[in-house]
C-alpha positions in Angstrom: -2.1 -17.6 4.0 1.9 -17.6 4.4 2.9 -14.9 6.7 6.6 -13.1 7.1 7.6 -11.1 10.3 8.7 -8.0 9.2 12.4 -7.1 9.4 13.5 -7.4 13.6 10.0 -6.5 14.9 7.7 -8.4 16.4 4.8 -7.7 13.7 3.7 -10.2 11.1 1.9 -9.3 8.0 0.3 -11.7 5.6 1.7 -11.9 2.0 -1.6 -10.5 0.8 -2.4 -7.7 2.1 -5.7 -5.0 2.0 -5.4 -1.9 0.7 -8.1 0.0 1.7 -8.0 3.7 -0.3 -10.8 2.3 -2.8 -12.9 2.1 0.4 -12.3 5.1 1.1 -14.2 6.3 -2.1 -10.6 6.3 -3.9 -12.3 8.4 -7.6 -15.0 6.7 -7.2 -17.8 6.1 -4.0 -18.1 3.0 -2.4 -21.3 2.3 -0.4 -20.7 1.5 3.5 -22.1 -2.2 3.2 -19.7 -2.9 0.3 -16.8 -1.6 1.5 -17.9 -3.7 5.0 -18.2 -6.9 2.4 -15.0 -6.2 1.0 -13.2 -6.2 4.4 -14.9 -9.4 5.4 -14.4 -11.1 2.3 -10.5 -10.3 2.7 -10.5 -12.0 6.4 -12.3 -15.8 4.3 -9.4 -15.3 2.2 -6.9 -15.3 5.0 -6.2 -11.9 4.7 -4.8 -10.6 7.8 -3.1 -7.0 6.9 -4.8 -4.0 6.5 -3.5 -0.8 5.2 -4.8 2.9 5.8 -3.7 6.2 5.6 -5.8 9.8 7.5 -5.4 10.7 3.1 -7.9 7.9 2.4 -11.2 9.5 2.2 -10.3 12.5 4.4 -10.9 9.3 7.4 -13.1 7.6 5.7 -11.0 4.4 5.0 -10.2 4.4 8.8 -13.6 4.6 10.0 -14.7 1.9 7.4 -11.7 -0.4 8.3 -11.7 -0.2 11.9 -16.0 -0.7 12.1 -15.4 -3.8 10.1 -12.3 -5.2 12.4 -13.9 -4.2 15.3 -15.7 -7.8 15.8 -12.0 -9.0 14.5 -9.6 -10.9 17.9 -7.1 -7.9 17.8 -3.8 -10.2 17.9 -5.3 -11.8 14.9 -4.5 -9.3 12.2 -2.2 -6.2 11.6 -2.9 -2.9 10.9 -1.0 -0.1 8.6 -1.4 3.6 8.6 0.6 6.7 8.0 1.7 10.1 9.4 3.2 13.2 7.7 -1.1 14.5 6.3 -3.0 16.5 9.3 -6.4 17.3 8.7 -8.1 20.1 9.5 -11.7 21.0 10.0 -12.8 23.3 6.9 -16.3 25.2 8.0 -19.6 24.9 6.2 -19.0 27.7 4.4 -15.9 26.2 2.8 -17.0 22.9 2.6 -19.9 24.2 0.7 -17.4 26.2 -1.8 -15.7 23.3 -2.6 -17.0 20.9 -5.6 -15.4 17.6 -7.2 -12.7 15.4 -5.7 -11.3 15.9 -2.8 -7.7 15.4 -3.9 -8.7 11.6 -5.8 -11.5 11.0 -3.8 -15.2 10.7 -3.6 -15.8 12.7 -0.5 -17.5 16.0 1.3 -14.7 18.5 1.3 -15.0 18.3 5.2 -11.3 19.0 6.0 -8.0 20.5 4.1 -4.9 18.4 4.3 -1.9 20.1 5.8 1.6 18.3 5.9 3.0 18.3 8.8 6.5 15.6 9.2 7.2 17.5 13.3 7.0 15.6 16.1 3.9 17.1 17.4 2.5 16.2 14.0 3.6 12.5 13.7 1.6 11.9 17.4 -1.2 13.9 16.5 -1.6 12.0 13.1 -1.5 8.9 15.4 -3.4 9.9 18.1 -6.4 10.7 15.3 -5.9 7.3 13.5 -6.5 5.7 16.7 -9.3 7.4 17.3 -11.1 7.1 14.0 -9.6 2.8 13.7 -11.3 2.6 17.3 -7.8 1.2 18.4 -5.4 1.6 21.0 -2.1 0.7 18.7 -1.2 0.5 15.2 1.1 -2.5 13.9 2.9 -0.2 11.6 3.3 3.5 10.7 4.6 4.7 7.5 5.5 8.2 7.1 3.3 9.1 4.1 5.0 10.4 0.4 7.8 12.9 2.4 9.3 13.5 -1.1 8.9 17.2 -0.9 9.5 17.0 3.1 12.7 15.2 3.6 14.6 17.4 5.8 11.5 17.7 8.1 10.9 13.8 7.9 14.5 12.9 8.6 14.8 15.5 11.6 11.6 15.1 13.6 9.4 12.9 11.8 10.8 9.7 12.1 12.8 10.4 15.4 9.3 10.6 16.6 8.2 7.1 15.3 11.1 5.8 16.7 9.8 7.1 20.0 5.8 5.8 19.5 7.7 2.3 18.3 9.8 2.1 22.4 6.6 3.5 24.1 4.5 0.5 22.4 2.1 2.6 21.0 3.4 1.4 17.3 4.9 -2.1 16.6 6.9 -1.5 13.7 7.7 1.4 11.8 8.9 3.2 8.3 8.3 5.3 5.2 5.4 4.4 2.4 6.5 6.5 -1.2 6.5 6.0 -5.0 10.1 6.5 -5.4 13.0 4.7 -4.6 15.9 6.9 -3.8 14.4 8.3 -0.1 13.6 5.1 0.4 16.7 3.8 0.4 18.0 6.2 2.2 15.8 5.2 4.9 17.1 2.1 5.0 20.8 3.2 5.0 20.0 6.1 7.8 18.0 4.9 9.9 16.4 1.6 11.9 12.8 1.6 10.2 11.7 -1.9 10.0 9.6 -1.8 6.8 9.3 0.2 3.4 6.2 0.5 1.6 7.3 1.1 -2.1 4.3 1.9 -5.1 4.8 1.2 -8.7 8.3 0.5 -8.4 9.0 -3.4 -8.3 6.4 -4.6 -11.2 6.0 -6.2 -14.2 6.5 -3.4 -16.0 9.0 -1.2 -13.5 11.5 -2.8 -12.1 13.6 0.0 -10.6 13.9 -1.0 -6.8 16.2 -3.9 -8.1 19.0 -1.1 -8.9 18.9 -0.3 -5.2 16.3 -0.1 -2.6 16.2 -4.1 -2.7 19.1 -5.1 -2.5 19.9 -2.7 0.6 16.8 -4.2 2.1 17.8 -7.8 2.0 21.2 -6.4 3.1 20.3 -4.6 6.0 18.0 -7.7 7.0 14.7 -4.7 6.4 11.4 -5.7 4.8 10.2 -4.2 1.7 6.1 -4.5 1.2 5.5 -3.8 -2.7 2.0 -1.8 -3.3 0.8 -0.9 -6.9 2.0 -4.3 -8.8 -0.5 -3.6 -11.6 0.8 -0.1 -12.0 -2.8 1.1 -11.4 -4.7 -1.1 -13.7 -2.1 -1.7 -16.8 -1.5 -5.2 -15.7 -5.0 -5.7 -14.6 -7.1 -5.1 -18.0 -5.1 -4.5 -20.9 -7.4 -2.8 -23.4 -7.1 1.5 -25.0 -7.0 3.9 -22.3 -6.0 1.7 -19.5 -3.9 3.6 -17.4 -0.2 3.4 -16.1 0.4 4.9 -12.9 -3.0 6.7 -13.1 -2.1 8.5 -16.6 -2.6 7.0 -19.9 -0.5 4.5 -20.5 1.9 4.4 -23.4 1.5 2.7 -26.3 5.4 1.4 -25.7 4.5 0.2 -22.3 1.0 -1.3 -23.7 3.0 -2.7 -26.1 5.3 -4.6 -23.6 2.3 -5.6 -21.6 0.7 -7.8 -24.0 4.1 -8.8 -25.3 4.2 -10.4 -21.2 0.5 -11.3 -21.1 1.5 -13.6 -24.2 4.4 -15.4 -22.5 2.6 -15.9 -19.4 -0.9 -17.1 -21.4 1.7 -19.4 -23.1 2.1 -21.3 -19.7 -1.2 -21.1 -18.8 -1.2 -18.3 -16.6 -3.1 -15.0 -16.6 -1.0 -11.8 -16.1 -3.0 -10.1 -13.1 -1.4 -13.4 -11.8 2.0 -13.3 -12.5 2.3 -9.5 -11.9 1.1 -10.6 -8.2 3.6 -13.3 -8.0 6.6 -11.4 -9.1 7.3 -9.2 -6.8 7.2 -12.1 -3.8 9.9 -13.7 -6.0 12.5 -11.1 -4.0 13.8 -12.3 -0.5 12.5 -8.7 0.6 9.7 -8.8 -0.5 7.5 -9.5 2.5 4.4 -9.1 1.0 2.0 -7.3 -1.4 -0.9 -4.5 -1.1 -3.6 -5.0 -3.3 -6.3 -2.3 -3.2 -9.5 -3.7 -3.4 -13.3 -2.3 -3.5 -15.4 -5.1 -3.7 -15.8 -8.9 -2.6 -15.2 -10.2 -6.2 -12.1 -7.9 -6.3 -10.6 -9.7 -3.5 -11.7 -13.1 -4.0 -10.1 -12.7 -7.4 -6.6 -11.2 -6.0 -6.6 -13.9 -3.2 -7.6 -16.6 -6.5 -4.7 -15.3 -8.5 -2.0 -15.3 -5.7 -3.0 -19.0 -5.4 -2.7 -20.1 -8.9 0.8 -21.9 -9.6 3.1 -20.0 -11.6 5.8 -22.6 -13.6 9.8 -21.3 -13.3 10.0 -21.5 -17.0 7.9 -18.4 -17.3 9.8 -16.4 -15.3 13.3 -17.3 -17.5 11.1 -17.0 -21.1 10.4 -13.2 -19.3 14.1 -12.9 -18.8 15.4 -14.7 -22.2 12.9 -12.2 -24.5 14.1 -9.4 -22.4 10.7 -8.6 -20.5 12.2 -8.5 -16.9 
């Protein structure tokens, strides 16, 4: 599988990357043997980025991902995870008051989620992710959703991955949101290497073109796109599919099969093209595909594969679709 360095670091990510927040019980569980299958069925793809976050599964994607590297030559692969959520211990008492999700996932409510963009925060967050991956350096660390915490993120907590990146403790650093604006302006402010952007350069949304992608190609930054189906939209098209975790639409449903028919008209499925678009972009350094299952993945890695014809892309264009 092609891989792309990111930006001016040293780190290399493959095109197709793992996200792992489904194994750490993302809505749903995920049983440890499957999410174990899942890893390994990514690395027989070629798969060689892996992407976590402390929010996963209150640690549980960590742990999972880091047991199933752990056999893994370390120079072989890249990992991911993110800094700006602390979590603290909750006791039995209050684990035992608390019922249902634990903020979109399928865990114990074992520990409370504190932001916490500081410098002491950013190493701590590090320090833990370590611990629970079983490793002694990440490839990357995104600060994690700072919309509400800009001031903090842009005064301490990237001045402190800065700092992590020239001790070598992190290889390449930046910010991970669902938005575009702050993103940009971490490109424009500062020397991250990378920018993890969700939802916002699919199919369907195609609002990092007005500026986050262009100042990344600019700036000579990388730009890995995560949610191209737009939470499932693009990946089963049927009633209460969702967009962006919420109900989709019936306009946007609308302009989902309206593609699907185009790109069925030149023999390729959408799940498909919605994986191959956003690579189109000379920013675009690769894709995060979150996965839960060995099928899952062998049918992302399948899809990514599959030729996609240039006249697609301009019937998109000439009916208006992108």
């Amino acid at each position: 599988m092609r891989r792309i360095r990111l930006g001016r670091s040293t780190v290399e990510i493959t095109e197709l990357s793992f996200g792992a927040a489904a194994i750490g019980n993302l809505f749903t569980e995920v049983g440890p043997d499957q999410a174990a299958a899942a890893v390994d069925a990514a690395w027989d793809e070629g798969v060689r980025y892996f992407d976590t976050a402390p929010h996963y599964g209150l640690g549980l994607s960590e742990r999972r991902l880091g047991e199933a590297l752990r056999h893994r030559p370390r120079d072989a692969y890249a990992v991911s995870t993110k800094a700006g959520r602390l979590l603290d211990p909750l006791t039995p008492a209050e684990t035992a008051a608390r019922e249902g999700l634990s903020d979109g996932f399928a865990v114990p409510h074992t520990h409370r989620r504190r932001w916490d963009f500081s410098a002491d925060g950013i190493r701590r967050s590090i320090e833990d992710s370590l611990r629970r991956l079983g490793l002694d350096r990440v490839d990357i660390v995104y600060l994690h959703d700072p919309d509400e915490h800009g001031d903090a993120a842009f005064r301490e907590g990237y001045p402190a991955l800065e700092k992590l990146r020239a001790e070598g403790m992190v290889g390449a650093i930046g910010a991970g949101m669902n938005q575009t604006a702050m993103l940009t302006r971490f490109l424009r402010e500062t020397d991250v290497d990378v920018v993890l952007c969700a939802g916002r350069f699919t199919l369907l949304d195609h609002s990092a073109l007005d500026t986050l992608l262009p100042e990344a190609a600019a700036r000579g930054r990388s730009v890995v796109v995560g949610g191209v189906f737009n939470s499932g939209l693009l990946a089963d098209l049927r009633p209460g599919t969702t967009y962006d975790y919420a109900a989709a639409p019936a306009a946007l449903l609308e302009r989902a099969l309206r593609i699907r028919d185009v790109a069925e008209g030149h023999g390729v499925p959408l799940r498909a093209a919605a994986l191959r678009y956003p690579l189109r972009h000379p920013a675009v350094a690769g894709i995060l595909v979150g996965t839960r299952s060995p099928d899952e993945v062998r049918d992302a890695a399948a899809q990514l594969r599959r030729p996609v014809p240039d006249p697609l892309w301009a019937d998109l264009h000439a009916a208006g679709l992108i």
